[in-house]
N, C-alpha and C positions, 0 to 999 in steps of 0.2 A: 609650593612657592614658585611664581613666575620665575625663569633665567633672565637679569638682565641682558639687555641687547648687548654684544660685543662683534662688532663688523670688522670686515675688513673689506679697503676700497681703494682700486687699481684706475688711474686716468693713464692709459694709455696714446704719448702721442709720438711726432718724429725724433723729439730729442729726449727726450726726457719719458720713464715712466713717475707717476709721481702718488704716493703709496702714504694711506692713512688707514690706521685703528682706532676706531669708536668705541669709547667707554664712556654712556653716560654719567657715570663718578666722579671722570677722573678730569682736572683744569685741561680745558681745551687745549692751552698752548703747552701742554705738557703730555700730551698725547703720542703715542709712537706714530715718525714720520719721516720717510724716506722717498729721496728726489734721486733717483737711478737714473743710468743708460735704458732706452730703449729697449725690444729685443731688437727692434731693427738695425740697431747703431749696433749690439753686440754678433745678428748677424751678420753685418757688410765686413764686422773687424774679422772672424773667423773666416771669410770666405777668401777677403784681403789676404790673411796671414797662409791659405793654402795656395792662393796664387803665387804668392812670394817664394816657397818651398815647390813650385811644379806641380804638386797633385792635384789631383781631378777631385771635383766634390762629389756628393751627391746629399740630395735637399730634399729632409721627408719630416712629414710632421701635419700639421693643418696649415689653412690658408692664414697668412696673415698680412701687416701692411709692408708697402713693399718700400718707395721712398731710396732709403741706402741702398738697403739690399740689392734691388734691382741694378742700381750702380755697379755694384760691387759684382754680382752677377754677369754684368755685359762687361765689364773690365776681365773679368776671369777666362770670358769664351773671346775676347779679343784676343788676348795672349795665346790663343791657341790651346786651350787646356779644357779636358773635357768636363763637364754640368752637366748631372742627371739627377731628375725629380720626379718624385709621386706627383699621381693628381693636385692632389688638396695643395700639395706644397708650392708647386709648377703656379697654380692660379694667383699664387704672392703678386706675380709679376704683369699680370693681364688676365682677363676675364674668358681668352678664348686659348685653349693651349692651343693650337694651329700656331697663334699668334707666337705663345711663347716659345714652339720650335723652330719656328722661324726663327727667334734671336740666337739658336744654336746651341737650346737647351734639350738633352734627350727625356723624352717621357716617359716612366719606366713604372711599372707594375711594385706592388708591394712585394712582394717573392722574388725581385728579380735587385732588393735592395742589397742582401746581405754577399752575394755573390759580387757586387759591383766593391765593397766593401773589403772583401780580402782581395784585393786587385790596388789595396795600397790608396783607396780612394777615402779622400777626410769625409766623414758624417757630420752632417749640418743638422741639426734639428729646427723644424722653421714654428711659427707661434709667437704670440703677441705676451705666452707668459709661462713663466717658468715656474710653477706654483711650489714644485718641492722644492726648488730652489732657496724659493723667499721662506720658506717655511722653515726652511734648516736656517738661512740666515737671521731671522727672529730667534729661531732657540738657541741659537750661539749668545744672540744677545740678553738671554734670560729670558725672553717676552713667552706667554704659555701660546700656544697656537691652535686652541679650540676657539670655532666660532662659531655662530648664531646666525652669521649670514655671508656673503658677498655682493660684494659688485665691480662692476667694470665701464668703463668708460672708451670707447678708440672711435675714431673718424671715418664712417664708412660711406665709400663713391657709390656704394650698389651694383651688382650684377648685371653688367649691359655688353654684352658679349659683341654685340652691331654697331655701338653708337658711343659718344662721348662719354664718361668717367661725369666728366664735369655740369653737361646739360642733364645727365640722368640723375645726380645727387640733390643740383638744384631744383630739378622737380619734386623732388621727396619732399625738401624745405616749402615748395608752393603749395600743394598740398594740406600740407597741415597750417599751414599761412590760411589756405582759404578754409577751411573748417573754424578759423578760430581755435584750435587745437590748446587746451589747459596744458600746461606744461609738465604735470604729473604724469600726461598721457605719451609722452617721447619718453617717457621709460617703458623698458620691458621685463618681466619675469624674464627668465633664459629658456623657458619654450615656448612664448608670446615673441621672440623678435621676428622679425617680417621675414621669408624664406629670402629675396632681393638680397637683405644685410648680410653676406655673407659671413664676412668678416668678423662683423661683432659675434654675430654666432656661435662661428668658431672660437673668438676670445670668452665668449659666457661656456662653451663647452669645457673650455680649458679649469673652470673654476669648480668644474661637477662634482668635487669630493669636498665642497664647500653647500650647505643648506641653503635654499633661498635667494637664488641671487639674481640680484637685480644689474640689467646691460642699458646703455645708453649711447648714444652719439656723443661725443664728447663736446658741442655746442651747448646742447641744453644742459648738460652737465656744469660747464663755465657758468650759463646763465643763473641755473636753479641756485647753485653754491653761491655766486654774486649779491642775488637777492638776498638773501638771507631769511628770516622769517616774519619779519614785519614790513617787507614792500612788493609791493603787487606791480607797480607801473614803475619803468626804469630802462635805460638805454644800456648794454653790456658791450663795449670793446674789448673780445681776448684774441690779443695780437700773439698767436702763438707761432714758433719756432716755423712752422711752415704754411697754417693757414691763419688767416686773420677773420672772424666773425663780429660783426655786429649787429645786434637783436635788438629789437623792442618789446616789452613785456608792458601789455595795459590789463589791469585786474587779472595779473598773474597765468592770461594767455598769449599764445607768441602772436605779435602784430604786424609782425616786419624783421627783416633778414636782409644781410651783405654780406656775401663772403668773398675774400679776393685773397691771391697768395701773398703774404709777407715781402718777401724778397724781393717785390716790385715797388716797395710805398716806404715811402721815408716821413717824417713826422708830417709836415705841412701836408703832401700827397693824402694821406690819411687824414686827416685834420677836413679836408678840401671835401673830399666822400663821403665822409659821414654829415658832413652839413649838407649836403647836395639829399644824401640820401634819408635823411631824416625832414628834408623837404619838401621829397616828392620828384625830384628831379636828377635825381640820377639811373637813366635808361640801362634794363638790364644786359640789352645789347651793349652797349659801350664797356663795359664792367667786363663780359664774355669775351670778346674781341680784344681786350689788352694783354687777355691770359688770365681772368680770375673767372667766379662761377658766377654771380650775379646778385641784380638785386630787384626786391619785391615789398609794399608795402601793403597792410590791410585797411588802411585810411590812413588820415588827419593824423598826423603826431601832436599829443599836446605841447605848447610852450613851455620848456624849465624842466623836464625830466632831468632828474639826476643823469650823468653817467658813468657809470662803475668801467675802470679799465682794467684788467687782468690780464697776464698773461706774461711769458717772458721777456717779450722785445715790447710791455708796457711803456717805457721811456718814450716810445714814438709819442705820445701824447702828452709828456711830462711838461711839455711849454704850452699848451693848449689855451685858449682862452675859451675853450669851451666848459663846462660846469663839472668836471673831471673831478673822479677820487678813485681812492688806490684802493677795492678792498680788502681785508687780510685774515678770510677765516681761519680757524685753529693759531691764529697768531703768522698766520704763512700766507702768503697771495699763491703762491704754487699749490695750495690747498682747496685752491676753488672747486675745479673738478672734484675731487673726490667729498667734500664739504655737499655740494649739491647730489651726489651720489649715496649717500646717507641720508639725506634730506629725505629722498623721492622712496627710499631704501622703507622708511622708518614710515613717512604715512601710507605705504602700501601694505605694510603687513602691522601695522598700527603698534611700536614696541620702540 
């Protein structure tokens, strides 16, 4: 007898991680579902709370995103207090540790952790996921904790140790822009993600005592989960917590791509860019140059594409006179991500 599929699916982003279990049995909106901190929000909080008390950290674990942390980070070696990290972990904060010891962080060998450690220094663990963590917190809640599979979703700049975060990311996105790239195909098994992704990498490493699992950017992620299963062509705004993306999907390939940071666009600002950019006229350089990453189409946008907004700070479009809708898989719009991450999950291993 076949095992039904039972997943579990991590969208890792700045504020929020946001956390769904697939049982196809069981009523979607009745699904187990949790909308957590971060780890980055709960690393910057630990790092905060050892600055407050004087001690010196030390930060070991894999690479992950950095955002707070890295806040929390330079606020700690400001005050004067001493930061020391492993490799992997050191990389949280930039792509070149030179770089990162220059912010006045020590770089320290594995063997050289535990000695740092009875010298009164707090241990930080770094990583985009806590897996026993969540695992004991499900069985607290009754929920059984054998799966079938995983997956993961987080926002990766890629590995550019020389050059912009930003210019290097958005080539990823052009790239598969000009391939016409299916959108099944931005997902990866967890030893198919590109060596560049560092990050996801590491967040798919973190799941290895889980069978199967499938990593993604967390763009296509919004996208795939947005569509749903009966739309192929479709505009997706997810105006997330720190980045904002919006895609164009024609016969279920990506056709076009914006991504610009949050914190600069207010409804109209937003509203103004994606008609520009859905028109062909908004230059990627003007987009790069205000502070965001850019934008790119693969043609002609049809007239009248739906467009699906998700994401937390979605209200930017909530007055819109554009053809806007809210959508809400598993009953939850926070659910997107991980909704497209079972999607991509379930016709890869066909279950």
């Amino acid at each position: 007898m076949t095992t039904p599929p039972r997943l579990l699916a991590l969208d890792v982003g700045t504020g929020t991680t946001d956390i769904l279990l697939f049982e196809p049995d069981r009523h979607p909106e009745n699904s187990v579902k949790l909308v957590v901190p971060s780890r980055t929000q709960v690393v910057a909080g630990q790092i905060r709370e050892a600055t407050r008390r004087g001690l010196p950290v030390v930060f070991a674990g894999p690479t992950m995103g950095g955002g707070p942390s890295t806040k929390a980070m330079l606020a700690h070696v400001a005050a004067g207090l001493a930061f020391s990290a492993t490799d992997s972990a050191a990389l949280t904060f930039a792509d070149s540790l030179a770089e990162v010891s220059e912010q006045g962080v020590r770089i320290c060998a594995g063997d050289e952790v535990r000695p740092l450690l009875r010298a009164d220094a707090v241990e930080v663990r770094s990583g985009d996921v806590d897996l026993p963590g969540l695992l004991r917190a499900l069985a607290e809640l009754g929920v059984p904790t054998r799966f079938t599979g995983g997956c993961i979703a987080a926002q990766d700049h890629g590995f550019n140790p020389s050059g912009s975060n930003r210019v290097f990311r958005f080539e990823i996105w052009e790239r598969a822009l000009a391939a016409r790239t299916p959108l099944e195909e931005l997902f990866y098994a967890a030893d198919e993600v590109p060596p560049e992704l560092t990050r996801l990498r590491a967040a798919a490493a973190e799941l290895a005592a889980l069978p199967r699992v499938t990593a993604a950017d967390t763009g296509p992620a919004a996208l795939l989960g947005a569509l749903g299963d009966d739309t192929a062509d479709a505009v997706l705004v997810n105006a997330g917590n720190c980045h904002t993306i919006c895609a164009v999907a024609l016969d279920g390939r990506l056709a076009g791509i914006y991504e610009d940071h949050t914190n600069r666009l207010d409804g109209a600002t937003l509203e103004t860019y994606v008609r520009r950019f859905l028109a062909g006229e908004l230059p990627s350089a003007e987009v790069r140059q205000a502070g965001g990453h850019g934008a790119a189409l693969g043609g002609p946008v049809p007239a009248g594409l739906p467009v699906l907004v998700t994401g937390p700070h979605r209200e930017l479009l909530s007055g819109s006179s554009l053809p806007v809708s809210f959508p809400a898989p598993f009953g939850d719009m926070m659910m997107t991500g991980p909704a497209g991450l079972i999607a991509a999950h379930r016709r890869r291993y066909r279950d």
